[in-house]
N, C-alpha and C positions, 0 to 999 in steps of 0.2 A: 395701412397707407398703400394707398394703390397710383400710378400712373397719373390718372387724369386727377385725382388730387394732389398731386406734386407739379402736376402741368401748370394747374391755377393759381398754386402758391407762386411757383415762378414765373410766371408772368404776369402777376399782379404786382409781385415785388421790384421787377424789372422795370417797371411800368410806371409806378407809382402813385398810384389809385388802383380799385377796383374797376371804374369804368373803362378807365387805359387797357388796364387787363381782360376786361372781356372783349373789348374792340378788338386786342390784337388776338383773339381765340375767337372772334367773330359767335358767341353765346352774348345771352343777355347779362344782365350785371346781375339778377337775383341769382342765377344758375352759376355762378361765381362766386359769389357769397356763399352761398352752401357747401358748396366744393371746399372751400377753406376751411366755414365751420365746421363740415364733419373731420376734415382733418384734424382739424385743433382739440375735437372731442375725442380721434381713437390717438393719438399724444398724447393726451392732459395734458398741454401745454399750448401757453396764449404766444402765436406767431407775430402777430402785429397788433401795436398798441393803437389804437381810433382816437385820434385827434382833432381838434377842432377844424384843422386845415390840412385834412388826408391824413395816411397812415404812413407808420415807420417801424422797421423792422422791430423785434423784441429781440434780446441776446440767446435764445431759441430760435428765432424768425433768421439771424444770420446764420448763425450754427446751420439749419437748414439750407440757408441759402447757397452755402459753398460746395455741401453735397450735392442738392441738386445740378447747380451751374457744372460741376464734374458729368455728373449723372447725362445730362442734354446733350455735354458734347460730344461722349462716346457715342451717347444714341447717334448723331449728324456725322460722327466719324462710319460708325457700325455702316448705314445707310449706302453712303457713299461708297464703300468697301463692297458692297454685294451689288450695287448699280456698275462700279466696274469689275466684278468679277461676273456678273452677267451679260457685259459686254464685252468680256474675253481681252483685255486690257489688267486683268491681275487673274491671281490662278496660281494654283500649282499643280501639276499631274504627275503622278507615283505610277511607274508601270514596274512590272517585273515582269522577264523573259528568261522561257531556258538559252541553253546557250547555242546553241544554231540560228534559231529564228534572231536571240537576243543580240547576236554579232554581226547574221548578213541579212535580214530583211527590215529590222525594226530602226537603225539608225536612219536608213531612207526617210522613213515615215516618220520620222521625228525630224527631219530637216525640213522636209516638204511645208509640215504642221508649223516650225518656228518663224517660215515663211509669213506666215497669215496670222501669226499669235506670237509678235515676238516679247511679248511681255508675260506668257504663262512661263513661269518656272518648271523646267520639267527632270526630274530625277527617274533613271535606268538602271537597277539592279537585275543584273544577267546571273543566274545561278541554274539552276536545275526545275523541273515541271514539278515533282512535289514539293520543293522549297515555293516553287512561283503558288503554289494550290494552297499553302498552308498560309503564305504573306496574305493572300486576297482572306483567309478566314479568320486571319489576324486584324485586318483591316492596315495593314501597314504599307499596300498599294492598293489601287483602285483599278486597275486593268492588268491583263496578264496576257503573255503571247506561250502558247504551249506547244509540245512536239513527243508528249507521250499520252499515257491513261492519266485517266484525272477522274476526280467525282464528277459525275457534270449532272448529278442530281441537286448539289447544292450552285453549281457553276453555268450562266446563259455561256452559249457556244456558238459562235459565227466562225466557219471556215474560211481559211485564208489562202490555202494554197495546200499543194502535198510535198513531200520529200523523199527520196531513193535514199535507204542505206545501203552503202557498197563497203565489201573489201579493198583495202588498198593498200598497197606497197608500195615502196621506190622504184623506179624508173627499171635499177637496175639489178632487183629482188629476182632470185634463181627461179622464182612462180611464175614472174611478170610474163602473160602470154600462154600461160598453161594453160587446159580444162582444169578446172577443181572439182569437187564436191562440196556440199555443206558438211560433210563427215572430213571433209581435210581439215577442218578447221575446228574444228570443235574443243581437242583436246589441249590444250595450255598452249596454243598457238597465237591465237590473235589477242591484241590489244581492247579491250571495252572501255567506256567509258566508265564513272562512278556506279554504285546503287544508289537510286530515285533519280536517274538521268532518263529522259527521255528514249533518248538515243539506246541506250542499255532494255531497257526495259521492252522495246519493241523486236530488236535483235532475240532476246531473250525467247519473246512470245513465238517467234520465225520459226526455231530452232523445236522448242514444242510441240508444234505444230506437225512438224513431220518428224515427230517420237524420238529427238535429239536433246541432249543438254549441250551446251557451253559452258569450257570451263576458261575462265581467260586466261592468257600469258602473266598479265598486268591490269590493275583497273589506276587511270588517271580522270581525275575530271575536267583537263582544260587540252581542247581540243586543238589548240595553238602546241601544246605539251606534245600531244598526242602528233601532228607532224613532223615535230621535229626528231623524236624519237627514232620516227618512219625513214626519215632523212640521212640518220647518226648509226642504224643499224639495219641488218635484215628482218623487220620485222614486218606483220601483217596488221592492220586494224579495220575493226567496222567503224564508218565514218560518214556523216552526212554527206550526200556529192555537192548540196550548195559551201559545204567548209573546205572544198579542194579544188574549186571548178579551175583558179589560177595556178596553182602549182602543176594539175594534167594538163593544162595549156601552154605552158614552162616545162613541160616534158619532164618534169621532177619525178612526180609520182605517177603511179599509173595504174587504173581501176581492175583489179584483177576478176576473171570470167567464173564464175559459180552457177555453174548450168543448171542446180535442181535447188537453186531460191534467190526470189526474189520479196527485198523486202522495201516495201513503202510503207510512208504513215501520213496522217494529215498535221495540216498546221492550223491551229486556232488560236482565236482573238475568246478571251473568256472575262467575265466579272460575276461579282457576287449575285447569286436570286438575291430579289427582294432589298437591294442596296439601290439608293437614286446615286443616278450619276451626277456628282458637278456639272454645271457648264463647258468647263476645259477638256475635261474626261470623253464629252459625250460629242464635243468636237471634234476629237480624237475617232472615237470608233465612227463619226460621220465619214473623217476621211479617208480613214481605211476602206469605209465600205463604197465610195465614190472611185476610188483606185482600183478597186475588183472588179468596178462594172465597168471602168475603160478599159479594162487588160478583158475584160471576156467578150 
């Protein structure tokens, strides 16, 4: 049983005649007929009993009839459902973001976006760059905002911006206003974030770099944790400067001077190779990438 023989059963029985039912599928009435008969040949069973004055269901022909009439209206439901999810009127969009990008750049762009689509459902899980790399291989978001290494053999990558990690203490931290070194810091002094954080992981790479390891004080994953910590006692942490820009404004905390490193990293917008994007999805990276070209 295929499609367009369950089309001509139900529309013939809808109908009732055959000529009704080819009218309303606009085919001829033989090409109708046949559609039935073959049907009724790969069933063994007679749909409609031929009457002197037109046809009438068989207790088969109904049985059928109720599956199909379900069958048509998911199809008109299905239909409808991808006419508005291609008009950006239904949707859902899963991103995942580490947690830098995921707390001070990406809410923006999700208010901006619910602006012009207020009807995509959109879900933000903020965790970490290789949690965000393994969701996208999961399939359990379809965009990802990153601020470490990542495979980007299996990951497309549009740059979004860079970010400074700095040293930073309290306002009123015995450093605040030193010279330091990267070797002051090394030894169970400063605060890191998790491993598979971004943040972590580029610090890390800094420190290599010029023949140093780090060893942390403390490793937290929540950068919010990680301030207040900074706040509560004398301590040091590497920290995004977009996660502090208010509190050195607030003269809270205060970016301490490490004359021999400086560490940046980029910010990117990543998705699966080889995955189509939704409609909602692909709105999404339209407007990110229309905000990049107004800020350059």
């Amino acid at each position: 049983m295929n499609f367009t023989h369950l089309l001509a059963f139900f529309e013939v029985a809808r109908a009732g005649s055959v000529s009704a039912g080819a009218e309303r599928l606009r085919v001829s009435q033989p090409a109708v007929t046949r559609e039935i008969r073959e049907l009724e040949e790969r069933l063994g069973l007679i749909l409609f009993d031929r009457l002197p004055r037109g046809i009438a269901l068989t207790e088969a022909g109904k049985l059928l009839f109720g599956y199909a009439e379900r069958i048509f209206a998911l199809s008109d439901t299905a239909q409808a459902e991808l006419k508005e999810l291609a008009g950006l009127s239904a949707g859902q969009l899963s991103i995942g973001a580490s947690a830098t990008v995921g707390a001070y750049l990406v809410p923006d762009m999700i208010a901006r976006f619910n602006v012009s689509h207020p009807k995509v459902g959109i879900d933000l899980a903020v965790t970490n760059t290789e949690h965000v790399e393994q969701s996208l291989r999961d399939h359990t978001v379809s965009l990802g905002f990153v601020e470490g290494p990542y495979d980007d053999s299996i990951l497309h990558t549009h740059p979004i911006g860079a970010d400074e990690i700095v040293a930073v203490a309290a306002a009123a931290h015995p450093r605040a206003g030193q010279r330091l070194r990267a070797r002051d810091l090394a030894e169970r002094v400063v605060i890191l974030r998790e491993p598979g954080s971004g943040t972590r992981a580029v610090v890390e790479e800094a420190y290599a770099r010029i023949g140093l390891h780090i060893e942390p004080l403390m490793s937290i994953s929540d950068t919010v944790a990680i301030k207040r910590m900074l706040l509560a006692q004398h301590a040091i942490a590497y920290v995004s400067s977009l996660s502090i820009r208010d509190e050195v404004r607030r003269g809270e905390l205060s970016i301490l001077d490490v004359r021999d490193l400086r560490i940046e990293r980029p910010l990117n917008m990543v998705w699966l190779k080889g995955r189509t994007l939704s409609p909602s999805t692909q709105a999404f990276v339209d407007l990110v990438r229309e905000e990049l070209q107004l800020r350059a």
